[in-house]
N, C-alpha and C positions, 0 to 999 in steps of 0.2 A: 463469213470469215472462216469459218467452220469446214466448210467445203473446200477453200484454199489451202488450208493445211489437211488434205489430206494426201496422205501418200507423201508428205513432202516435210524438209526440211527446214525451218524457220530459227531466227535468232533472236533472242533475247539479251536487249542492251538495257544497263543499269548502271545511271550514273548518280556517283556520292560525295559531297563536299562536308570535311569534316572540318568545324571551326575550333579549334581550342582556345579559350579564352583562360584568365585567371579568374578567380571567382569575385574577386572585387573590380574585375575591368570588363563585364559582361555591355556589349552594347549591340543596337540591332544594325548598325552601318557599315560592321565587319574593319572599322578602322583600328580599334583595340585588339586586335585579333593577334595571339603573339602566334599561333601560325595556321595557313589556312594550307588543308591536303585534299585535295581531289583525285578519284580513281573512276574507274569504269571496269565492268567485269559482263562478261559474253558468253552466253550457256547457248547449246543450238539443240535444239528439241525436233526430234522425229515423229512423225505422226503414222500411226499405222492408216492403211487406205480405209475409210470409212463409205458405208455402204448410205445416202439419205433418209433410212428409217434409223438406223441408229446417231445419225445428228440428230436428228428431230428428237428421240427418244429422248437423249443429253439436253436439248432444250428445251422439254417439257419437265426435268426435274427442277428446273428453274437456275439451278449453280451456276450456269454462264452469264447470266444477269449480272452488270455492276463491274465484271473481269473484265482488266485493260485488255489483256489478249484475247477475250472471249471463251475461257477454259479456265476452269483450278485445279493443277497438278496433283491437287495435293488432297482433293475430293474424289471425284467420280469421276471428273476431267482425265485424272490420272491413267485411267483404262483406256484414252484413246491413245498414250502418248507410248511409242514403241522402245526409244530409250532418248536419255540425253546426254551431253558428254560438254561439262561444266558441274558450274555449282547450283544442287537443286534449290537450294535457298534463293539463289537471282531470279530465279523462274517463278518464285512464290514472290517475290516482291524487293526482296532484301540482301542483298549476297555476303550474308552473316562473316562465311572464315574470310573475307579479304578485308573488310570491316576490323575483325578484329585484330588482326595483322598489322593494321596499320597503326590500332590504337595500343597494341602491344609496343611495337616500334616508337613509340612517340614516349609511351608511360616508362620508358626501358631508357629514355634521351634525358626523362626529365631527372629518375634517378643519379643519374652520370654527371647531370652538371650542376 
């Protein structure tokens, strides 16, 4: 996988369904749900071109182990990656400001009405 990103550009997709419930209509079949908001957020990551003794190197420290994309940005991973132009949070697993965008938007709705 490793090998494929290099020298190259990849995208990172993260998709998130946020269910707001009231605290006494919590149920697990989403039909009490007074509103359900889904988003998706897209970061695209550059890899600078890597030489096969410094993959190997990265996967002898073991950190690629377990990563969906085969890399953690946010370890040692992070020194292969040349820039990215998105949210580096989506990249790590979570795309935290748009998350909370929406939950501001929503905490901001309930005030109002």
């Amino acid at each position: 996988m490793l090998t494929r990103f290099s020298g190259r550009t990849q995208t990172v997709y993260t998709g998130v369904c946020i269910i707001y419930n009231q605290a006494d209509n919590c149920s697990t079949d989403n039909k009490g749900a007074d509103q359900i908001n889904t988003f998706h957020d897209a970061t695209d990551v550059t890899f600078s071109t890597m030489t096969s003794d410094v993959i190997q190197g990265y996967i002898d420290t073991g950190e690629p182990m377990g990563k969906a994309g085969g890399y953690g940005i946010q370890g040692i991973g992070g020194s292969l990656v040349e820039s990215i132009h998105g949210d580096y949070y989506n990249v790590m697993g979570f795309p935290l400001n748009h998350f909370c965008r929406h939950l501001q938007e929503y905490l901001q709705n309930q005030t109002i009405a």
